[in-house]
C-alpha positions in Angstrom: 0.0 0.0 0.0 2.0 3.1 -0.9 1.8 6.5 1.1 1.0 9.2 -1.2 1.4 12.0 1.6 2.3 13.0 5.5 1.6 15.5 6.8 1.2 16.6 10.9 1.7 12.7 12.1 -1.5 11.8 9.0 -0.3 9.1 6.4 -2.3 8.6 3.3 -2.7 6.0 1.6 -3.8 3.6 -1.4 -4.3 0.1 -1.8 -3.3 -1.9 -5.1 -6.6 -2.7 -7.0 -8.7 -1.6 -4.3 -12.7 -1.8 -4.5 -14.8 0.9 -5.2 -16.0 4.1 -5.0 -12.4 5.8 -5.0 -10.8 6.3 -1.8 -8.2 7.0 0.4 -6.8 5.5 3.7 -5.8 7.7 6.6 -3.8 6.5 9.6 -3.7 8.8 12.5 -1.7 7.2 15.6 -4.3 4.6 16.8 -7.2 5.9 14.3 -7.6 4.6 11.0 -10.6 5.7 8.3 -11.4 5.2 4.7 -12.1 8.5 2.9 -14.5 9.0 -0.2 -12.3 11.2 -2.8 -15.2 12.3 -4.3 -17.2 13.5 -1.3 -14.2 13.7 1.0 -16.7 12.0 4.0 -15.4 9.0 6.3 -17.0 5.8 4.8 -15.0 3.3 7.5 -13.4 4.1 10.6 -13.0 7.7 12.3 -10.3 10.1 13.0 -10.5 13.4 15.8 -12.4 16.1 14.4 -9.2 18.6 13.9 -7.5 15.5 11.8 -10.2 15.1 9.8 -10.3 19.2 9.1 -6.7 18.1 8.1 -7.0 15.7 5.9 -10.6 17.4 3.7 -8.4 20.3 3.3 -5.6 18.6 2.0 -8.1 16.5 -0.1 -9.9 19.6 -1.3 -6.6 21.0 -2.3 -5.6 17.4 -3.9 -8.7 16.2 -5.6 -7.5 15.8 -9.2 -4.2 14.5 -8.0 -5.8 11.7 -5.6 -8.5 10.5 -8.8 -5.1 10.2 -10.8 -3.5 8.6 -8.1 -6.9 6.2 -7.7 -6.1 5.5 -11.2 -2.8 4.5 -10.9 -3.3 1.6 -7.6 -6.3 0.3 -9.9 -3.9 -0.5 -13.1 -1.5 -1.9 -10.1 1.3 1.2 -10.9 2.7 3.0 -8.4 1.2 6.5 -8.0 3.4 10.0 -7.7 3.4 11.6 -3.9 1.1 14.3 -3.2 2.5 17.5 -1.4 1.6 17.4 2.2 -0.3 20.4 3.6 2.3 23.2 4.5 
């Protein structure tokens, strides 16, 4: 599962092939959640509130860049980093 970004103690990641709709993992110390790309909401797990903030503004920021990167894990390729949030 490659990590596409850090950024304040948040790793994003992708899965290889991994099932629809697109998405993204987060790990955040002992939290964990699956994020919708396309409506940046939690579908699995859960994250503190400020974390979250974190992550839908990086994703707001990064939304053509995590579809690509979507695109990339389905044909099994490794996608390009993202830039963490500053």
């Amino acid at each position: 599962m490659p990590t596409i970004s850090a950024f304040y103690g948040i790793l994003i990641r992708m899965f290889f092939r991994d099932h629809a709709p697109p998405h993204f993992h987060v790990r955040y110390g002992e939290f964990e959640a699956t994020v919708e790309i396309a409506t940046l909401e939690i579908m699995e797990g859960s994250l503190p509130r400020r974390a979250l903030n974190l992550v839908q503004e990086w994703a707001a920021q990064h939304k053509e860049e995590l579809v690509e990167a979507w695109q990339f894990c389905s044909e099994n390729k490794h996608p390009a980093k993202i830039d963490p949030l500053p």
